[in-house]
C-alpha positions in Angstrom: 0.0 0.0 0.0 2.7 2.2 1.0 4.3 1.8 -2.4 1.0 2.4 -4.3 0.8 5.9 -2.4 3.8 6.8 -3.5 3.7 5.9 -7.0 -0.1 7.8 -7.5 1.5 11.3 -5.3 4.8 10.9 -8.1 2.3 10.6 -10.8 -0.1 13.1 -9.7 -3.1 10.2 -9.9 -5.8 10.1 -7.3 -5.5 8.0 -3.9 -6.6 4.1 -4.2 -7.8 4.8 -0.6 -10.4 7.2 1.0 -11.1 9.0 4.3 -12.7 5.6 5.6 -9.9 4.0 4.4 -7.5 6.4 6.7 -9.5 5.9 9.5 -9.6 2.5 9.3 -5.9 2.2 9.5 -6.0 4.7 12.4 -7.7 2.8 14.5 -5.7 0.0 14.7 -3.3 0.7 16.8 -6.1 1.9 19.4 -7.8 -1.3 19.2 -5.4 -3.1 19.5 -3.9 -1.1 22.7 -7.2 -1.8 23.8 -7.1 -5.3 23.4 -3.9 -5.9 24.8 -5.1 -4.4 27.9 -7.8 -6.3 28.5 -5.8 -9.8 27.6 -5.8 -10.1 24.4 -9.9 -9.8 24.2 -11.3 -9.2 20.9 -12.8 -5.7 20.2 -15.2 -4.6 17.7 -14.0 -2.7 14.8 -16.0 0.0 14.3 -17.6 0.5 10.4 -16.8 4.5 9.9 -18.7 4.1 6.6 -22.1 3.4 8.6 -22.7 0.7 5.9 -21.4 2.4 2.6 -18.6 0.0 1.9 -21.2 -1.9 0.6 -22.4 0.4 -1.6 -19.3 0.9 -3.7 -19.7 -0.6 -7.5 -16.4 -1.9 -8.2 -12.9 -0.2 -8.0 -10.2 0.3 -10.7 -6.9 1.5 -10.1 -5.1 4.2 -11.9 -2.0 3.9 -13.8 0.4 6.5 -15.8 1.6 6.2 -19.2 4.8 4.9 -19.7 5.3 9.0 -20.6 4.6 10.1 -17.5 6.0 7.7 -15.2 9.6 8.5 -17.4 9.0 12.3 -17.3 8.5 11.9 -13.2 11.5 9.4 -12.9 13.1 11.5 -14.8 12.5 14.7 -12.8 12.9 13.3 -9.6 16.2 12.0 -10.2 17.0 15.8 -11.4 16.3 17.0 -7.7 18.0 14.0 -6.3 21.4 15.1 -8.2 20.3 18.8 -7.4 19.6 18.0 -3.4 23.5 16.1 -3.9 25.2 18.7 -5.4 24.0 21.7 -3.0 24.8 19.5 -0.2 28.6 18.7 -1.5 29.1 22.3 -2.2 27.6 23.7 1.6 29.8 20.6 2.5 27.2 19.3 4.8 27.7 16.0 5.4 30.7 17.0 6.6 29.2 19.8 9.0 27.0 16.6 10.5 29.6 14.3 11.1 31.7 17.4 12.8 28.4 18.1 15.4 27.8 14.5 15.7 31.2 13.6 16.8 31.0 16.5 19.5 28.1 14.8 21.4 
């Protein structure tokens, strides 16, 4: 999932997942603190779509042309090599390692 997410923000594509969605994956580390404090008992998951999951008529996801997924390889390796060079030329991987060996 966490891949997917990325590839449909690089893409500029719509989410595969919803508010509900969200929430769902929210809540589980509530519940299942909950649980655990009360032995491992099972707890109801709660349905924030009051039914409507039900509703939905199929879902497709959405893909980029090989075009676009180039074009936004291709310009996020640009800011990569950018992000590099800027950081070779303030020298600050160098800066870090100086504060870092202070502590």
């Amino acid at each position: 999932m966490d891949a997917r997410l990325v590839y449909c923000l690089q893409n500029g594509l719509p989410l595969d997942i919803d508010v509900y969605d969200l929430a769902e994956w929210c809540a589980l580390a509530e519940l299942g603190a909950l649980s655990m404090d009360n032995g491992c008992a099972a707890v109801s998951f709660p349905d924030f779509t009051r039914g409507g999951w039900n509703e939905q008529q199929g879902f497709r996801h959405a893909y980029a042309s090989s075009e676009d997924e180039a074009a936004a390889e291709k310009a996020a390796r640009e800011s990569t090599a950018r992000q590099q060079e800027l950081a070779a030329k303030k020298k600050l991987w160098e800066k870090y390692d100086k504060k870092q060996s202070k502590k």
